[in-house]
N, CA, C and O atoms as CSV, one atom per row, in Angstrom:
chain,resi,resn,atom,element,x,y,z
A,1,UNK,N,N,54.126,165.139,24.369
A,1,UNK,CA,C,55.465,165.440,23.910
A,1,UNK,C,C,56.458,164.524,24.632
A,1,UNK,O,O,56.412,164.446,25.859
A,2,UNK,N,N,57.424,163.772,23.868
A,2,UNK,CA,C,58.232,162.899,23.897
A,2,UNK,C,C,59.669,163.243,24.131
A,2,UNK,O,O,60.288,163.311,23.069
A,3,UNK,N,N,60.289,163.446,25.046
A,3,UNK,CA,C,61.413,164.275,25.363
A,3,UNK,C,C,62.798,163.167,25.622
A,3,UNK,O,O,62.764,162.490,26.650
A,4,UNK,N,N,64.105,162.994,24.585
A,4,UNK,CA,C,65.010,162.593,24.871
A,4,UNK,C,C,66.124,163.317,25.480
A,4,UNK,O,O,66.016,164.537,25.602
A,5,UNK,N,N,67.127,162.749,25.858
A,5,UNK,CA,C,68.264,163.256,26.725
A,5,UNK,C,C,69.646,163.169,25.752
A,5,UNK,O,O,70.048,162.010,25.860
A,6,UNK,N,N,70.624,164.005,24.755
A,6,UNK,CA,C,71.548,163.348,24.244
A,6,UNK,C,C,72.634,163.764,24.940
A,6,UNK,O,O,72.552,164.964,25.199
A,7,UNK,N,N,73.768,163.167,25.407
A,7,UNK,CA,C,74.659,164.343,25.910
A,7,UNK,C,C,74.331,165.491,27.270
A,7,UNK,O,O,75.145,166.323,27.667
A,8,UNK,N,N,73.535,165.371,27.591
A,8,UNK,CA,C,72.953,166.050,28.642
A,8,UNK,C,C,72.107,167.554,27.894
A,8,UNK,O,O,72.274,168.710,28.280
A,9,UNK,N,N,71.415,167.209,27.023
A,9,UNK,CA,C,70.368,168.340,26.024
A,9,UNK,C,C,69.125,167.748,26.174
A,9,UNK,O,O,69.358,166.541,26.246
A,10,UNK,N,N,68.131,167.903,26.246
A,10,UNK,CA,C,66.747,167.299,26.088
A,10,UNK,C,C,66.562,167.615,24.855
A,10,UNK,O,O,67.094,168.646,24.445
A,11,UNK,N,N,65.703,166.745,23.898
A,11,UNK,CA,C,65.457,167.259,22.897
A,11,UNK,C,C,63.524,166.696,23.075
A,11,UNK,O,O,63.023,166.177,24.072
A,12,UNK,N,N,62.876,167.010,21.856
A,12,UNK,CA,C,61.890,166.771,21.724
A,12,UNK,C,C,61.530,165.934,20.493
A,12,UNK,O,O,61.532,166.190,19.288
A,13,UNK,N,N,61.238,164.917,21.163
A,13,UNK,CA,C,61.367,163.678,20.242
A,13,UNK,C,C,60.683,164.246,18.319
A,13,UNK,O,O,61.141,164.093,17.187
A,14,UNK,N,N,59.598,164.815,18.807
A,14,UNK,CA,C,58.500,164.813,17.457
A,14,UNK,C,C,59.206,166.085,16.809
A,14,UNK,O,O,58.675,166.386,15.740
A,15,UNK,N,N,60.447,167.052,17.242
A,15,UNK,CA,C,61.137,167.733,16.152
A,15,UNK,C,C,62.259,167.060,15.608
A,15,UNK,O,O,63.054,167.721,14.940
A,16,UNK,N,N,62.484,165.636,15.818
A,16,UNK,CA,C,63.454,165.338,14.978
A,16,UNK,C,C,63.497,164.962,13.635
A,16,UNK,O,O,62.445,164.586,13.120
A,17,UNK,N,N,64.419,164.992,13.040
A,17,UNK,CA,C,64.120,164.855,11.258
A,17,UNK,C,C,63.724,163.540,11.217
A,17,UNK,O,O,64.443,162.865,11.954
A,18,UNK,N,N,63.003,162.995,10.743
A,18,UNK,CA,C,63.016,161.789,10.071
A,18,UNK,C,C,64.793,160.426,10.311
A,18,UNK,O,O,64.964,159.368,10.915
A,19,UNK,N,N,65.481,161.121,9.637
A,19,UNK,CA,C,66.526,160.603,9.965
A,19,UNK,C,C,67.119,160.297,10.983
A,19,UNK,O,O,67.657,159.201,11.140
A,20,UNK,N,N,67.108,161.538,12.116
A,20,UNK,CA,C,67.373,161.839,13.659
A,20,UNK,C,C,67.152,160.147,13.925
A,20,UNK,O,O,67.961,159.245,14.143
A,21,UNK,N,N,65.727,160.169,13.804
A,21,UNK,CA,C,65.185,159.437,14.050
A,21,UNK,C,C,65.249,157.913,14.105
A,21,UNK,O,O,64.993,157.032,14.925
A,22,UNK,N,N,65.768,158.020,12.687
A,22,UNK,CA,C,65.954,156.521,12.118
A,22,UNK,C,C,67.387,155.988,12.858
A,22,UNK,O,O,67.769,154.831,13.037
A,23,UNK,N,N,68.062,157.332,13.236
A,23,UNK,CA,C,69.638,156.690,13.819
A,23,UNK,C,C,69.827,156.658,15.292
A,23,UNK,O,O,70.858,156.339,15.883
A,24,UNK,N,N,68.337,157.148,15.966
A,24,UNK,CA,C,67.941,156.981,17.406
A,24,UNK,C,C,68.163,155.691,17.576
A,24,UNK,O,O,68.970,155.083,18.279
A,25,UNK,N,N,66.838,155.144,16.390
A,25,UNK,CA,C,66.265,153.528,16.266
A,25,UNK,C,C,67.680,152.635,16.152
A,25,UNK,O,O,67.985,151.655,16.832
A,26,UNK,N,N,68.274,153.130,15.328
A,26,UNK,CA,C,69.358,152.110,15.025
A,26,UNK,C,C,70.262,152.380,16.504
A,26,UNK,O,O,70.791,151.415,17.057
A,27,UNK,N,N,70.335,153.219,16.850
A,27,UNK,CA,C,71.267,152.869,18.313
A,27,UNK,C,C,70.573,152.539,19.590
A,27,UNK,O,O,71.248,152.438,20.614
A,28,UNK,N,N,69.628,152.410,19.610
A,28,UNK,CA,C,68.495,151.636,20.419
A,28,UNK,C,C,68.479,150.166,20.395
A,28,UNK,O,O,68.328,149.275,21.230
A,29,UNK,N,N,68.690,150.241,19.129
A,29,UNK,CA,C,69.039,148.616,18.635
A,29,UNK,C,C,70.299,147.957,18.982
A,29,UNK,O,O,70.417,146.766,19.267
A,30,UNK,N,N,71.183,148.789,18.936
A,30,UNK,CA,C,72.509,148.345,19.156
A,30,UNK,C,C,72.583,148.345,20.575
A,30,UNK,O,O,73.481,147.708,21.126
A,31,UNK,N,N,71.544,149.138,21.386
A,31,UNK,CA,C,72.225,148.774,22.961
A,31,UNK,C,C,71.346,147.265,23.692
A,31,UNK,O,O,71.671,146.483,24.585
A,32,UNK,N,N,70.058,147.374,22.747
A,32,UNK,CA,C,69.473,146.169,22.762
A,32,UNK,C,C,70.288,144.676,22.329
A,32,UNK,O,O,69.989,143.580,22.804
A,33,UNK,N,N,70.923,144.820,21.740
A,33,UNK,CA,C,72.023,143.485,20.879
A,33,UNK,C,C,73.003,143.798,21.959
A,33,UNK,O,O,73.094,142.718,22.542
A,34,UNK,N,N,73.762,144.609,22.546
A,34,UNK,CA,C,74.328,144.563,23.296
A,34,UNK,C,C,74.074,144.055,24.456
A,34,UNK,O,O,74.989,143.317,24.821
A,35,UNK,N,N,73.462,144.113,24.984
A,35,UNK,CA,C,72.237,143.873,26.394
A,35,UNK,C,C,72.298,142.356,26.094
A,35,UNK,O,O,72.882,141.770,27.006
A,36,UNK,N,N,71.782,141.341,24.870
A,36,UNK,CA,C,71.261,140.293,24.231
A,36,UNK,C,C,72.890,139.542,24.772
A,36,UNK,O,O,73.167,138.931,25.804
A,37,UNK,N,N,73.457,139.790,23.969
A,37,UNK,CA,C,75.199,139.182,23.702
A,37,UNK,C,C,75.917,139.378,24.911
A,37,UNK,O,O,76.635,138.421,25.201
A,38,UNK,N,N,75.943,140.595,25.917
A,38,UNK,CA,C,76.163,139.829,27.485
A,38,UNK,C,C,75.564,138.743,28.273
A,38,UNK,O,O,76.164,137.959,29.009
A,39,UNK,N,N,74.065,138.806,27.978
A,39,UNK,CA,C,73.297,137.736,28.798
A,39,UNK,C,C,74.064,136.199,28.123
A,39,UNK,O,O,74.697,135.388,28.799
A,40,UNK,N,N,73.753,136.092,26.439
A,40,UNK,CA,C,74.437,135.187,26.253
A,40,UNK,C,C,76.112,134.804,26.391
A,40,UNK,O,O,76.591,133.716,26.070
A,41,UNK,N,N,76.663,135.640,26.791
A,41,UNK,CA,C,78.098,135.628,26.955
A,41,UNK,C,C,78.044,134.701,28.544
A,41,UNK,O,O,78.360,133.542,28.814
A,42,UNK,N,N,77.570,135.667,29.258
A,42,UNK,CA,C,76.885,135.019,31.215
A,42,UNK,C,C,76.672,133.549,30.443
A,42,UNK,O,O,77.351,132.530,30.572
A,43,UNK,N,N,75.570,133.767,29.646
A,43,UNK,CA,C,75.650,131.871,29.520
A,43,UNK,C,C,76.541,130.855,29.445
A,43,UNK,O,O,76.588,129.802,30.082
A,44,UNK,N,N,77.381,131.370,28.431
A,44,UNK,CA,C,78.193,130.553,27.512
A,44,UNK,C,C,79.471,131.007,28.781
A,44,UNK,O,O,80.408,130.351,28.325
A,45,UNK,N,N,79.710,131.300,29.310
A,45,UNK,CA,C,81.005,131.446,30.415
A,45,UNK,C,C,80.770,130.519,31.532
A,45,UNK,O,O,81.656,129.843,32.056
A,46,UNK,N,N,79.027,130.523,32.003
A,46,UNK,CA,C,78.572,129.330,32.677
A,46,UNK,C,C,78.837,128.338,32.670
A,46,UNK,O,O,79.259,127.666,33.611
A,47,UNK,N,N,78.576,127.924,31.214
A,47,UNK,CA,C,78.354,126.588,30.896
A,47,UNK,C,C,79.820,126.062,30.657
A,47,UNK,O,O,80.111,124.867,30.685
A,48,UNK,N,N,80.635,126.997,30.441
A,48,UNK,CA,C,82.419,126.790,29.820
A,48,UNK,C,C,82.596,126.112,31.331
A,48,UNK,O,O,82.958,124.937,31.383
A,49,UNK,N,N,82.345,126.834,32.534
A,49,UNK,CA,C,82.797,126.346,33.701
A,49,UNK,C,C,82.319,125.168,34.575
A,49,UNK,O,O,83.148,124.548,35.241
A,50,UNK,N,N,81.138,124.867,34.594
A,50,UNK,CA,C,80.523,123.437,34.337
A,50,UNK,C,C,80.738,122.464,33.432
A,50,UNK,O,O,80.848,121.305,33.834
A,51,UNK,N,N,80.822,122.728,32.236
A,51,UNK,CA,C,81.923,122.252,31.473
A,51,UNK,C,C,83.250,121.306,32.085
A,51,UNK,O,O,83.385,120.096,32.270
A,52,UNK,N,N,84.331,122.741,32.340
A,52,UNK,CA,C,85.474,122.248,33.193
A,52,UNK,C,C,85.208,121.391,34.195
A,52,UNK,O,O,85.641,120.239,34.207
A,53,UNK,N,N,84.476,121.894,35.102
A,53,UNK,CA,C,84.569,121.095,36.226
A,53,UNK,C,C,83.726,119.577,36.137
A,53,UNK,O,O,83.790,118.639,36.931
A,54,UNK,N,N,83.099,119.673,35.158
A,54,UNK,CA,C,82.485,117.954,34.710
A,54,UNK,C,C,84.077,117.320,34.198
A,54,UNK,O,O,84.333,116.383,34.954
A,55,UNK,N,N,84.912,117.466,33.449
A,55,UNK,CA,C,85.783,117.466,32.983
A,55,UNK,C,C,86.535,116.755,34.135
A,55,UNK,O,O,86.692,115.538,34.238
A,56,UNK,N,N,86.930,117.617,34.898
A,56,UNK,CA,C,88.243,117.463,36.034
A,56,UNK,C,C,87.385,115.855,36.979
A,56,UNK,O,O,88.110,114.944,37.378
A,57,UNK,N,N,86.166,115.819,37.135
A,57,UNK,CA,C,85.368,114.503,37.729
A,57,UNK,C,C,85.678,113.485,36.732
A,57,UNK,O,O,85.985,112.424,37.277
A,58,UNK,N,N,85.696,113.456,35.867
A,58,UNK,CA,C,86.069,112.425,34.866
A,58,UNK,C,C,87.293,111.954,34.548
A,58,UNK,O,O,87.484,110.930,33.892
A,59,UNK,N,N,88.546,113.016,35.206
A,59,UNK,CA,C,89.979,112.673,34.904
A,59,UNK,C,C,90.464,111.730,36.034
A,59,UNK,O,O,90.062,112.021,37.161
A,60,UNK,N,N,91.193,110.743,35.922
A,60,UNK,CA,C,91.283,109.839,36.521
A,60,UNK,C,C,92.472,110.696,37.713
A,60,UNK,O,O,93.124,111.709,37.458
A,61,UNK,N,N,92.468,109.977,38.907
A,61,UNK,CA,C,93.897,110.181,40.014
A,61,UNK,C,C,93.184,111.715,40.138
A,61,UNK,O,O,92.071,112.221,40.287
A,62,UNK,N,N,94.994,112.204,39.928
A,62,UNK,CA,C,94.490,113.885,40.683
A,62,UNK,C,C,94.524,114.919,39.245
A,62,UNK,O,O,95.087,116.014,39.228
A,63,UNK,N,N,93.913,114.406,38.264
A,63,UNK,CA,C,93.701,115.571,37.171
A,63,UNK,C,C,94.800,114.638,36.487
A,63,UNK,O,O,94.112,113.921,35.761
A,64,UNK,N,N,95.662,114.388,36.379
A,64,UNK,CA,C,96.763,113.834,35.382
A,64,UNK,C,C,96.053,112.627,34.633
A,64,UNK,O,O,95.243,111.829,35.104
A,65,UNK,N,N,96.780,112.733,32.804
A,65,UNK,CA,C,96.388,111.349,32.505
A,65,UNK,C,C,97.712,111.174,32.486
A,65,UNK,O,O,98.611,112.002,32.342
A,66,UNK,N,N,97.773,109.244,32.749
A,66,UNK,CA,C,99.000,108.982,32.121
A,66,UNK,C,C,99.207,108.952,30.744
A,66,UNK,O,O,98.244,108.893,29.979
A,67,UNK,N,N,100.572,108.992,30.267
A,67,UNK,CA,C,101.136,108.726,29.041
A,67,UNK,C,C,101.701,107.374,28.927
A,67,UNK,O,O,102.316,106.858,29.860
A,68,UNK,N,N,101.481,106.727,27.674
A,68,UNK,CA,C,102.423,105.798,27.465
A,68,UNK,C,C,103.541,105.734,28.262
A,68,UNK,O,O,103.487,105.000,29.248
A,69,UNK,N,N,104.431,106.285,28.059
A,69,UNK,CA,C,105.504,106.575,28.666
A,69,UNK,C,C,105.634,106.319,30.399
A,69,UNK,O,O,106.251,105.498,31.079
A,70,UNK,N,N,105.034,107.071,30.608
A,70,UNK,CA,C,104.781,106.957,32.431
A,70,UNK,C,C,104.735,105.307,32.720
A,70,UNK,O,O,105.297,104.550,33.512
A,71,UNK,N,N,103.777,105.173,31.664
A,71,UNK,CA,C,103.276,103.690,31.902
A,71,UNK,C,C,104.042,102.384,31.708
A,71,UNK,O,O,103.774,101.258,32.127
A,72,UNK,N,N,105.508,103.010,30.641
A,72,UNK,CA,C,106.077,101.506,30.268
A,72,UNK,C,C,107.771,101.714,30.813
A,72,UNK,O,O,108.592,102.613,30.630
A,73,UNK,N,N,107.806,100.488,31.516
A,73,UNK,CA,C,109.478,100.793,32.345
A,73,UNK,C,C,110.437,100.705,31.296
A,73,UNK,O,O,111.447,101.401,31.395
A,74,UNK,N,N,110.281,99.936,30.272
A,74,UNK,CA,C,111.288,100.052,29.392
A,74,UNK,C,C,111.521,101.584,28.397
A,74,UNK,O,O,112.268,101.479,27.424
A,75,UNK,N,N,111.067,102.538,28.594
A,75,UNK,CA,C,110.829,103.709,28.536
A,75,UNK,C,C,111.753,104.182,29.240
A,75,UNK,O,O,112.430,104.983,28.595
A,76,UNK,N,N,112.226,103.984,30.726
A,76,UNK,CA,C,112.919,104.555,31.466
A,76,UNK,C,C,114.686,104.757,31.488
A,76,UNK,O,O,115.622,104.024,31.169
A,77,UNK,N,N,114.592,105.935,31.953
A,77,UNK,CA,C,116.151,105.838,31.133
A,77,UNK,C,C,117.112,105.666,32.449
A,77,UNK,O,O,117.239,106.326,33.481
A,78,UNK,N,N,117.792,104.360,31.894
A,78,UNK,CA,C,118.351,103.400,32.920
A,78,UNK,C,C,119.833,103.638,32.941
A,78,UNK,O,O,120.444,103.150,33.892
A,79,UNK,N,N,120.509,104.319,32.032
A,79,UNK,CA,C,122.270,104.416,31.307
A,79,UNK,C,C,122.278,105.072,32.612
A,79,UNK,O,O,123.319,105.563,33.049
């Protein structure tokens, strides 16, 4: 005998209807996909931040790019 917990009730698995049953399965499933989609979330937040920080090694000086602008004196406002 197969004994679940809902809510703080034990039940006994092999009196549930058929259906009981089928909507056990389906929320079993859903904490399983849940479980799935954090691990991949941990991934994908990983990789976002390795990501960045490959990023910031590649930006020239201290993180800034220049602009045109920065770059050409006749740009500068001289009045």
């Amino acid at each position: 005998m197969t004994e679940i917990t809902i809510d703080g009730v034990e039940y006994d698995l092999e009196s549930l209807s058929e259906n009981a049953k089928g909507q056990l399965a389906s929320l079993q499933a859903c904490d399983n996909k849940i479980r799935q989609l954090q691990t991949e979330l941990a991934m994908v937040q990983t990789a976002k931040t390795a990501y960045g920080m490959a990023l910031k090694g590649e930006l020239p000086g201290n993180g800034t790019v220049p602009t045109l602008e920065s770059n050409n004196p006749e740009s500068e406002d001289t009045h």
